[in-house]
LODRENNU-607437 format. One record per residue (C-alpha): x, y, z. Coordinates in pm, 1 decimal. Example, Ala and Ser with C-alpha at 12.3 -4.5 7.8 and 13.67 -1.06 7.14 Angstrom:
         X         Y         Z
    1230.0    -450.0     780.0
    1367.0    -106.0     714.0
//
This chain:
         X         Y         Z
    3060.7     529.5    1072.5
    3152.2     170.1     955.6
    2910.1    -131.3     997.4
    2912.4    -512.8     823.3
    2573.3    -622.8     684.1
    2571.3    -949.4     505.7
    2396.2    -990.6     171.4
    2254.8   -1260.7     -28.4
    2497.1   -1312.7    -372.3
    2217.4   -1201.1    -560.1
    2147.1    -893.7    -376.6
    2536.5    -837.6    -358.8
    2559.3    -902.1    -721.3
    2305.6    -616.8    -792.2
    2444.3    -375.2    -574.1
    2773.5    -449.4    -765.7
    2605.4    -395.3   -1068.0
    2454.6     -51.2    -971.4
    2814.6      56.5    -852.7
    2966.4     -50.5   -1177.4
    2721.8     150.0   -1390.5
    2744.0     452.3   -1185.3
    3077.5     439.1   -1164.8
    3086.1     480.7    -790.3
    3205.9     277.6    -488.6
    2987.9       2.8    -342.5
    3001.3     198.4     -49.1
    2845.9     514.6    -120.9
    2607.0     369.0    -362.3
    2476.8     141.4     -53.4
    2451.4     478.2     179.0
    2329.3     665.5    -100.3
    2063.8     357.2     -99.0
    1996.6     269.8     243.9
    1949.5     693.2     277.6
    1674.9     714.0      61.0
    1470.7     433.4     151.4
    1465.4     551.5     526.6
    1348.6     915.7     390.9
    1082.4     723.8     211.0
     991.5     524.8     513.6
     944.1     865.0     741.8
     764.8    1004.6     423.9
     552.9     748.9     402.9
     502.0     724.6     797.3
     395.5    1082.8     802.4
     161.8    1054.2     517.8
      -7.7     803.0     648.1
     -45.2     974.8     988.5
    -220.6    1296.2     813.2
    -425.3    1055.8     621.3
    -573.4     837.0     932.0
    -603.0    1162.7    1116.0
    -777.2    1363.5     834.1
    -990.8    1072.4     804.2
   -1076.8    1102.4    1166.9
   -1165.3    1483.3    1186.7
   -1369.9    1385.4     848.8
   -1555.6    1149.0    1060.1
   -1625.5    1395.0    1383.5
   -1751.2    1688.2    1129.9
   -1985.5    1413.0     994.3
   -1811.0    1371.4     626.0
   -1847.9    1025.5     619.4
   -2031.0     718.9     413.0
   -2169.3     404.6     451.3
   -1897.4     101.0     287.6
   -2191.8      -2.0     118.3
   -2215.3     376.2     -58.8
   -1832.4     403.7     -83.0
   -1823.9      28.0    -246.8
   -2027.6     117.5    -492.9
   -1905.3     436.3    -635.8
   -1562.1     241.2    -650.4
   -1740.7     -30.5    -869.9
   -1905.5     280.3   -1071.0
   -1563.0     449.5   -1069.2
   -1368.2     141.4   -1188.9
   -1613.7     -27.7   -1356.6
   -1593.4    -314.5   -1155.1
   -1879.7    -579.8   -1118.9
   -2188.3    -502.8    -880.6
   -2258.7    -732.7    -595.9
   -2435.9   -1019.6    -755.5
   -2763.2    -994.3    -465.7
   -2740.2   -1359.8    -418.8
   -2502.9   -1294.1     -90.9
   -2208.6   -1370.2    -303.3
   -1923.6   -1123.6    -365.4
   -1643.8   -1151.7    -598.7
   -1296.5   -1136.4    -451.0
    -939.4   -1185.5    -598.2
    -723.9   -1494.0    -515.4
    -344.8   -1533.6    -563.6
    -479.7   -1672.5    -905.3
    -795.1   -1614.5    -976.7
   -1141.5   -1453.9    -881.8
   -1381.9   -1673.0    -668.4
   -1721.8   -1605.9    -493.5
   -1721.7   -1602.6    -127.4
   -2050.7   -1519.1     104.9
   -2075.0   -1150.9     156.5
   -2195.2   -1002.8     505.5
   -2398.8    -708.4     518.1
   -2185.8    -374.1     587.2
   -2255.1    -188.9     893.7
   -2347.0     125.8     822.2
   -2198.2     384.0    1034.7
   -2304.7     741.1    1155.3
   -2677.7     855.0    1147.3
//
């Protein structure tokens, strides 16, 4: 099967490259390319599926936490800082790390 995609010079530039190094047409390097980023895809598709539903069979046999519980064994785990108990919470920005007004987590299951 033949088909025409049109690439940026940069992107056709590096796909040039790739060929070149391998010593393979630009071709079959872009099939051998476009191939395994659509197996990744469905890999990653399917992973995700088993994860949401594990999650939710987790939930109905009662495995489950409060975010507040969960939040803080990641801060434990990662030594991250605690919530400073003035409503304030630390979150990341593009460039840096401001305070913003925390809302209480719900807390969910009893």
């Amino acid at each position: 099967m033949s088909i025409a995609i049109s690439l940026s010079p940069e992107i056709e530039a590096l796909l040039r490259e790739k060929a070149d190094r391998q010593g393979e047409d630009i071709s079959l390097v872009a099939a051998q390319l476009l191939t395994r980023i659509l197996e990744w895809e469905a890999r990653d598709s399917e992973e995700a599926i088993e994860g949401i539903q594990q999650g939710l069979n987790d939930f109905e046999l009662g495995r489950f936490r409060s975010f507040d519980e969960f939040a803080k064994s990641q801060r434990t785990k990662y030594n991250l800082p605690a919530n400073r108990g003035d409503g304030l919470a630390l979150v990341p920005t593009e460039n840096n790390i401001v305070g913003t007004k925390a809302k209480p987590s719900p807390s969910f299951g009893y």
